[in-house]
C-alpha positions as CSV (number, residue, x, y, z in Angstrom):
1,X,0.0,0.0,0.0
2,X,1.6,3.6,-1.1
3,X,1.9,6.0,1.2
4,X,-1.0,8.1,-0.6
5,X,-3.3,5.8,-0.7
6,X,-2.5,5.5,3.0
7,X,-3.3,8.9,3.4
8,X,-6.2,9.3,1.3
9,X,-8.1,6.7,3.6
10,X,-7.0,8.4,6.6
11,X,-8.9,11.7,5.6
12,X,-11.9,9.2,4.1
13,X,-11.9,7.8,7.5
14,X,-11.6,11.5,10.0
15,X,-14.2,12.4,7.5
16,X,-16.5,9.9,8.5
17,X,-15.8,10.5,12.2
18,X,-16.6,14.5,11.4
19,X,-20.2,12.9,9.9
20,X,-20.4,10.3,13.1
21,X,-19.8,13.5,15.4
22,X,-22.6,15.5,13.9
23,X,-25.3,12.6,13.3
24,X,-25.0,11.8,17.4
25,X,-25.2,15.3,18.3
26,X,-28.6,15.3,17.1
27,X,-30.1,13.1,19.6
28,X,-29.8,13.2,23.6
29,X,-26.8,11.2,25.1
30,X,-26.9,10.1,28.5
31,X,-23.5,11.6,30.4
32,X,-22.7,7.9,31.9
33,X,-23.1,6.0,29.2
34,X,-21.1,4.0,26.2
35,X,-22.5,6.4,24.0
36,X,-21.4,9.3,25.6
37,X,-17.7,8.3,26.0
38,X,-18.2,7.6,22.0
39,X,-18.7,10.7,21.3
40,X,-16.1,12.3,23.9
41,X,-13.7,10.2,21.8
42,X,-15.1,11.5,18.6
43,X,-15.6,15.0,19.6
44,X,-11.8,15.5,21.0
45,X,-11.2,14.4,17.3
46,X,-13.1,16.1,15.4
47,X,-13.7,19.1,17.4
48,X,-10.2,20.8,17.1
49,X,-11.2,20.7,13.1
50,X,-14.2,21.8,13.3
51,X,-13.4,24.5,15.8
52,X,-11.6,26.8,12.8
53,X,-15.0,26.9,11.0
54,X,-17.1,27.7,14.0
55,X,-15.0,30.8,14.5
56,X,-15.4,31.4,10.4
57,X,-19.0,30.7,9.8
58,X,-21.8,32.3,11.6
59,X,-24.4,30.1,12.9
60,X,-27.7,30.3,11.0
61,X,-30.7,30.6,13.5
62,X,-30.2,27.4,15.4
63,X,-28.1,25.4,12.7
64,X,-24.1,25.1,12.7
65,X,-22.9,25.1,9.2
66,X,-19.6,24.7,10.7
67,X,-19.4,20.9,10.1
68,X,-20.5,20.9,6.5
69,X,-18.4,23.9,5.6
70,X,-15.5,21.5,7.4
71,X,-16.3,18.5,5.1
72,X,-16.1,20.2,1.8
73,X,-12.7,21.7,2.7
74,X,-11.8,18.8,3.9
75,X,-13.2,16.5,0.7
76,X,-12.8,19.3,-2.5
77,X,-9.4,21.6,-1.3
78,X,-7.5,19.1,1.3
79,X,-7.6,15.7,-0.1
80,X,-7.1,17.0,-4.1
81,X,-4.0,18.9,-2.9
82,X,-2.3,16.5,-0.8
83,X,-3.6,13.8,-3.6
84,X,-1.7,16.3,-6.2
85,X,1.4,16.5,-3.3
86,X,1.9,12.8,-2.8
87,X,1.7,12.3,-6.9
88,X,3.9,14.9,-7.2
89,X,6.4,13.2,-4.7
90,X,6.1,9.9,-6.1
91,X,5.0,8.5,-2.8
């Protein structure tokens, strides 16, 4: 396995986690549950991402674009340019 295609399943896989994050922090966790440490683990992940495009995007009414704004980065700018990086390298 190259070291790109390493890398581009990496960002395939924090993006998932980003989508994970957001899906359970539609519905009410319990604070001593599995659940909740999931998405401790998740959010101290994702969160420091995400946290750049809170402070970017204002928050519409009650819904947080934040997350979505982070994906697209993440899935049309990030992974094409490292992609293009890696190639480039020969990795």
């Amino acid at each position: 396995m190259s070291v790109g295609l390493l890398l581009m399943r990496l960002l395939d896989f924090y993006a998932l986690l980003i989508f994970v994050y957001v899906i359970m922090s539609w519905f009410p966790i319990r604070s001593d549950g599995i659940f909740a440490d999931i998405y401790r683990v998740i959010g101290s992940v994702a969160e420091p991402y995400i946290g750049i495009f809170r402070r970017i995007v204002p928050i519409a009414g009650a819904i947080d674009f934040s997350p979505l704004v982070a994906l697209i980065v993440l899935r049309w700018i990030i992974q094409p340019v490292l992609f293009r990086l890696v190639t480039t390298l020969g990795l």
